[in-house]
ZALORO-792313 format. One record per residue: residue number from 1; x, y, z of N, C-alpha, C in turn; residue in three letters. Coordinates in steps of 0.02 Angstrom, whole numbers, plus 50000, padded with zeros to 5 digits. Example, Ala and Ser with C-alpha at 12.3 -4.5 7.8 and 13.67 -1.06 7.14 Angstrom:
<voses>
1/50660/49716/50390/50615/49775/50390/50660/49835/50390/ALA
2/50642/49888/50354/50684/49947/50357/50645/50002/50394/SER
</voses>
This chain:
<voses>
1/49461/48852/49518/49526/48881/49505/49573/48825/49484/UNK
2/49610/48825/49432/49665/48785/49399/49703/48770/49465/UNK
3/49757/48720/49428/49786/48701/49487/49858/48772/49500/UNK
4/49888/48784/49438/49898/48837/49463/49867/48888/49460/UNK
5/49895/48927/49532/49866/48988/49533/49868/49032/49495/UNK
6/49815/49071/49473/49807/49128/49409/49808/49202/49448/UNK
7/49868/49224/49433/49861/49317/49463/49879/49382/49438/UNK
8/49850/49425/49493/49855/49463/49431/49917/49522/49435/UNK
9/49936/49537/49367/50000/49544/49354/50033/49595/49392/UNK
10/50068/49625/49448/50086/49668/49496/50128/49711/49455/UNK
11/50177/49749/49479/50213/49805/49474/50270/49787/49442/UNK
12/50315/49801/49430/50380/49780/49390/50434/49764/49451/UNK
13/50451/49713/49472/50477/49696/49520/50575/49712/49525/UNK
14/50583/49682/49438/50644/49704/49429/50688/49757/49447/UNK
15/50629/49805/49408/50671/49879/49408/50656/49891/49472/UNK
16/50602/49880/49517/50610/49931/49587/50676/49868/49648/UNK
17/50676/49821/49628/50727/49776/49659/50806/49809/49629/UNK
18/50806/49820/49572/50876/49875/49557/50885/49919/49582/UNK
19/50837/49954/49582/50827/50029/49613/50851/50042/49689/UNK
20/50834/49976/49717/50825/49964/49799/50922/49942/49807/UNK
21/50921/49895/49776/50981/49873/49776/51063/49962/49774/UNK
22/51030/49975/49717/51071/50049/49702/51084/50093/49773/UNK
23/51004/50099/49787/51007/50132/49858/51060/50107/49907/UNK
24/51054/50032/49925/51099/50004/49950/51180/50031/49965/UNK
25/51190/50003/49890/51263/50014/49886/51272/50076/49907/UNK
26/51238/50145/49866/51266/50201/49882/51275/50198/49970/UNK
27/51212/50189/50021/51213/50181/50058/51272/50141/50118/UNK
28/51265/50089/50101/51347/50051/50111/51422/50073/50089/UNK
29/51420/50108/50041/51481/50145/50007/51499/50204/50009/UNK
30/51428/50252/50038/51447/50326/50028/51422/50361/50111/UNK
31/51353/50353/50122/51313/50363/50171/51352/50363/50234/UNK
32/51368/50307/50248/51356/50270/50309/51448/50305/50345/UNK
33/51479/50334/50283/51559/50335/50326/51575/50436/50304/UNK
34/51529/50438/50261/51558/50518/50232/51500/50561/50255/UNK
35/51553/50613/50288/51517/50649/50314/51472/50711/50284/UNK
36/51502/50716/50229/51484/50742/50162/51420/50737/50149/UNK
37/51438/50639/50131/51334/50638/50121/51273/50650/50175/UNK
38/51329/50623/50217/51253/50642/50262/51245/50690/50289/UNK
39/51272/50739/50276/51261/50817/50289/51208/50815/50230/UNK
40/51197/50793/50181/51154/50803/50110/51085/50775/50129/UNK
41/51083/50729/50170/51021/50708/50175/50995/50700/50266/UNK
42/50942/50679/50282/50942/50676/50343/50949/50606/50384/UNK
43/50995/50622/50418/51066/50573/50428/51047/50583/50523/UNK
44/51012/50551/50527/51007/50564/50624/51039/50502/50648/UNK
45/51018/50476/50732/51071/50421/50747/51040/50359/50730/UNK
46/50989/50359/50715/50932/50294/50709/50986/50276/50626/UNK
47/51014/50313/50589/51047/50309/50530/51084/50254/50542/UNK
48/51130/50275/50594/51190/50245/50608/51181/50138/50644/UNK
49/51115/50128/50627/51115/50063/50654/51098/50030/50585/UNK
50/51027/49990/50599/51019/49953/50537/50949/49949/50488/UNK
51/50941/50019/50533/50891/50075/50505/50885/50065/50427/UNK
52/50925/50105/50377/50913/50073/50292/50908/50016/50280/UNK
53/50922/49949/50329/50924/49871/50280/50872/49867/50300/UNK
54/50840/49876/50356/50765/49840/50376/50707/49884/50322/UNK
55/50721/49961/50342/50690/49983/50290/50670/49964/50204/UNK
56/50733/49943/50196/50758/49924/50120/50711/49855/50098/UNK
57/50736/49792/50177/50707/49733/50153/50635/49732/50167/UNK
58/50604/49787/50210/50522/49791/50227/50483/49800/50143/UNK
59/50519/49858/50112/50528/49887/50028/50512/49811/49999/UNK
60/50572/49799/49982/50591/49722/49946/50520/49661/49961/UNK
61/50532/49655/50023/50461/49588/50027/50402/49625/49989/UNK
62/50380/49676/50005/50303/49711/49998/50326/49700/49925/UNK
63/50360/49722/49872/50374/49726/49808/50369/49653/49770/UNK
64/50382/49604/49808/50386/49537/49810/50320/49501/49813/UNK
65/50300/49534/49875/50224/49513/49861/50161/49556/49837/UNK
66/50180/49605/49811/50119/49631/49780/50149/49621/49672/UNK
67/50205/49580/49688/50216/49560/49595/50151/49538/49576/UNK
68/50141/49470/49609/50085/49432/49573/50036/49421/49644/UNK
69/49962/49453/49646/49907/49441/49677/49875/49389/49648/UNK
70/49873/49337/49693/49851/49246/49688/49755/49274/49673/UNK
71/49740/49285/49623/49668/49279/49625/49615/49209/49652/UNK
72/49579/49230/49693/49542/49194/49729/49468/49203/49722/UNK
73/49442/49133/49694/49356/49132/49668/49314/49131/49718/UNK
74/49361/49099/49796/49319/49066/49835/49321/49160/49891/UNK
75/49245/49171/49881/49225/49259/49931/49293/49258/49993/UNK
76/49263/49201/50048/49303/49223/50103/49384/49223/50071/UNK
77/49416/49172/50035/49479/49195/50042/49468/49260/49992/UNK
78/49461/49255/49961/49481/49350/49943/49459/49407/49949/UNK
79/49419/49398/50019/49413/49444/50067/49468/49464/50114/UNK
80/49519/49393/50126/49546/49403/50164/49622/49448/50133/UNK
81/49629/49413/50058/49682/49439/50019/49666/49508/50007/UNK
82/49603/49530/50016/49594/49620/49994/49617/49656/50065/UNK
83/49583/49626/50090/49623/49662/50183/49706/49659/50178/UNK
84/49718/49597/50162/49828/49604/50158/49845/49636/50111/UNK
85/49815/49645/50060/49873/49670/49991/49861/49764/50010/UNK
86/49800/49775/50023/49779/49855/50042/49813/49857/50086/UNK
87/49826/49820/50162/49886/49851/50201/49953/49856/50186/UNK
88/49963/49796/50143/50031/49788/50084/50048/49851/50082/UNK
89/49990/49888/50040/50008/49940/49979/50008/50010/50054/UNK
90/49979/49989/50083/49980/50052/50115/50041/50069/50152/UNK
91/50072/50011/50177/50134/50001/50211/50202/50026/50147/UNK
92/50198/50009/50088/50219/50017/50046/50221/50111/50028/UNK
93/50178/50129/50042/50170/50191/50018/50208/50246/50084/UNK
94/50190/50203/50158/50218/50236/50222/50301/50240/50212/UNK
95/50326/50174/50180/50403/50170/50163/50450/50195/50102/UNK
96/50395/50216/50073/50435/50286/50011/50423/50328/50036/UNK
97/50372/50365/50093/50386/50433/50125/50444/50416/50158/UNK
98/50463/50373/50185/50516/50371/50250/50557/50387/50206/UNK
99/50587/50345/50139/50642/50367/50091/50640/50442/50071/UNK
100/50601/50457/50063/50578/50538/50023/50628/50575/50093/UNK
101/50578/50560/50156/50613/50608/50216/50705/50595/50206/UNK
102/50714/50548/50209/50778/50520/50233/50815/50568/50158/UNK
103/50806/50560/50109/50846/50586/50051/50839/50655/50041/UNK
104/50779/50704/50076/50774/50765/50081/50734/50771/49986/UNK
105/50691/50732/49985/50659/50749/49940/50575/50747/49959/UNK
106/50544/50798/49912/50477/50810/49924/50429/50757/49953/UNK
107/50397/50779/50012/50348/50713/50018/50304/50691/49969/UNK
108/50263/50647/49959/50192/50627/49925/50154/50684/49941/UNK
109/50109/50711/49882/50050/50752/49896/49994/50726/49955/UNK
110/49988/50650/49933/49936/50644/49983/49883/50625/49921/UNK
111/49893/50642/49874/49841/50652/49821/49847/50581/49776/UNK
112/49913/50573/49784/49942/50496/49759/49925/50439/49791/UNK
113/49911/50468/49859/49906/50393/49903/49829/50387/49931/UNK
114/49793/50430/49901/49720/50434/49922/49680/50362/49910/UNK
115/49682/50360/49854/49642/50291/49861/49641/50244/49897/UNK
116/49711/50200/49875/49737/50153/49941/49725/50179/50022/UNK
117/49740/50208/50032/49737/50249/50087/49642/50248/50115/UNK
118/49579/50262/50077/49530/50286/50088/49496/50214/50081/UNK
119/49531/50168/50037/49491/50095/50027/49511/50047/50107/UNK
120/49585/50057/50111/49597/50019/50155/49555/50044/50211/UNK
121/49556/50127/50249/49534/50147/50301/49438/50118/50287/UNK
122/49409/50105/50254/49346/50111/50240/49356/50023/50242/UNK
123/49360/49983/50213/49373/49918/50226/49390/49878/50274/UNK
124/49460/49913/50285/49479/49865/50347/49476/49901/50423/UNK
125/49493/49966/50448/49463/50013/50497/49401/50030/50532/UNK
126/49365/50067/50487/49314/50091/50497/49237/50081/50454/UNK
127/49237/49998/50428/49144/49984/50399/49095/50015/50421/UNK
128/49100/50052/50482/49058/50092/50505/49084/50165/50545/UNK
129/49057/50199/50517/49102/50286/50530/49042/50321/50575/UNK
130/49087/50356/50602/49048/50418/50654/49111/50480/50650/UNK
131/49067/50533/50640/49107/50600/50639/49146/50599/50739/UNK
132/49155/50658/50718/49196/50675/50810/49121/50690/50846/UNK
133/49067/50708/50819/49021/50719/50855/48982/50630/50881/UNK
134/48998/50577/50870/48969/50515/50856/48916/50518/50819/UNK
135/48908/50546/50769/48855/50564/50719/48855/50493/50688/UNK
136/48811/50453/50676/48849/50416/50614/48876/50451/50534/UNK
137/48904/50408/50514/48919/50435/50431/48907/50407/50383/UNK
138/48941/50327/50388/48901/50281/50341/48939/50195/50356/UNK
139/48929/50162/50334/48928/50103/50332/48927/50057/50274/UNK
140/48983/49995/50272/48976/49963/50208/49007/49899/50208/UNK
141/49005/49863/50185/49014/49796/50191/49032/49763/50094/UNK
142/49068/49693/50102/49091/49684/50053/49020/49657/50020/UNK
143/49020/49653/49935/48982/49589/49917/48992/49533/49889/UNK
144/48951/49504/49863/48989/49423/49837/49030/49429/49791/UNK
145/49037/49482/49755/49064/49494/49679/49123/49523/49699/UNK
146/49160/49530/49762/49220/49574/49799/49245/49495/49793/UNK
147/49293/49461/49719/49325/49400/49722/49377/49403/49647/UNK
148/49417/49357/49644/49453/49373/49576/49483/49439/49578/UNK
149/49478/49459/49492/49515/49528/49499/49482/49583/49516/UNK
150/49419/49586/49565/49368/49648/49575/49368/49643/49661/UNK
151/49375/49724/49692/49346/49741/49749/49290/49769/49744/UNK
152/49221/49754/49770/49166/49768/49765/49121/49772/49822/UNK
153/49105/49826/49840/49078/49839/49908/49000/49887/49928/UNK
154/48966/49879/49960/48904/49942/49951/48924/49964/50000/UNK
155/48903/50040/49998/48923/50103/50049/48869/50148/50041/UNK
156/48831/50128/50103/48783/50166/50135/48798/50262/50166/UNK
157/48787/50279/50130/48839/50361/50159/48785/50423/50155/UNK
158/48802/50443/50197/48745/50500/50226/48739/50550/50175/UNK
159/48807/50572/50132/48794/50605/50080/48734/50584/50022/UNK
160/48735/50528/50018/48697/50477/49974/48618/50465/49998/UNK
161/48612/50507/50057/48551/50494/50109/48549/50406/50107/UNK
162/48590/50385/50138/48600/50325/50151/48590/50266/50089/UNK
163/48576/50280/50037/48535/50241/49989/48612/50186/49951/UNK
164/48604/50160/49955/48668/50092/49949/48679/50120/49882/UNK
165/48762/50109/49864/48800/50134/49828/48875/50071/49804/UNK
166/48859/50067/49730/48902/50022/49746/48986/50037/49721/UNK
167/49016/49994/49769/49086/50054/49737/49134/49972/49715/UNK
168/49181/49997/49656/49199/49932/49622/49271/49964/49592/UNK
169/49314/49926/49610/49372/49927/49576/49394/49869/49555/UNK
170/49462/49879/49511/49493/49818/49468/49559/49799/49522/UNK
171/49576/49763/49517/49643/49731/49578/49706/49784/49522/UNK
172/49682/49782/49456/49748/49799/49406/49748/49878/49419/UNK
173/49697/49887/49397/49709/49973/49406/49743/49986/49484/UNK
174/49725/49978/49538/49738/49979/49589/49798/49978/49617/UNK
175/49838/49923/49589/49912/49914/49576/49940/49963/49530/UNK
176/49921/49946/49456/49960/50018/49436/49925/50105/49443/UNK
177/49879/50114/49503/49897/50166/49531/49935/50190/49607/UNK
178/49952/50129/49618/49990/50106/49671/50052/50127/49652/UNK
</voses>
């Protein structure tokens, strides 16, 4: 790897740092003293502390660090970077529902956040699954080629009658379906 680090290109940091910022102000300017607005949205007492900034700056860092993912040649470290940036994104995805609730707008289907959601739980949770019965289910582990801009993993799965399966994504797609 060069001496600088080569990564790969994240989300548009600008516009969701405007976006965040906007929230802000309205928040600081409108929210927080009129009773108006927060009759409009859901305005409980956890509101009234410092509930939106932590929220806001939890937003902001994750946005910060999922701009640019430091690609890594060497397996273990970007093993370790696929475990943080998937909880990144997943944490990321837990803190636009909180906004959605808080503004009284529709949650996520669920359908949006599946992937992230099913890579991280399968990666970093559960490498090895058992139904509620302790049945097993399946099992999977990274491989050498899970480095740079690729997650790459075999998944042994009962649907599959166990027969290794290899499952591969791009770091880019991942982000912009993030």
């Amino acid at each position: 790897m060069s001496t600088q680090a080569e990564c790969i290109k994240g989300i548009d940091r600008t516009t969701i740092i405007r976006i965040s910022e906007k929230i802000r102000e309205a928040w600081n300017d409108h929210f927080l003293e009129s009773q108006y607005c927060q009759k409009q949205i859901n305005f409980g007492p956890e509101k009234k502390t410092n509930y939106m900034r932590d929220l806001l700056s939890y937003f902001d860092d994750i946005v910060e660090l999922l701009e640019r993912i430091p690609l890594k040649s060497n397996y273990q470290l970007a093993l370790y970077d696929t475990v943080s940036v998937l909880q990144l994104m997943y944490i990321g995805q837990d803190l636009m529902d909180e906004l959605r609730f808080v503004f009284k707008m529709s949650q996520s289907s669920g359908a949006d956040k599946l992937l992230i959601k099913t890579l991280r739980i399968e990666l970093t949770e559960h490498p090895i699954s058992r139904d509620n019965r302790n049945n097993f289910i399946s099992s999977l582990f990274f491989t050498r080629n899970s480095h740079g801009e690729i997650i790459e993993y075999l998944r042994y799965h009962k649907d599959k009658d166990y027969k290794p399966e290899v499952i591969r994504h791009e770091w880019s797609e991942l982000v912009r379906t993030h």
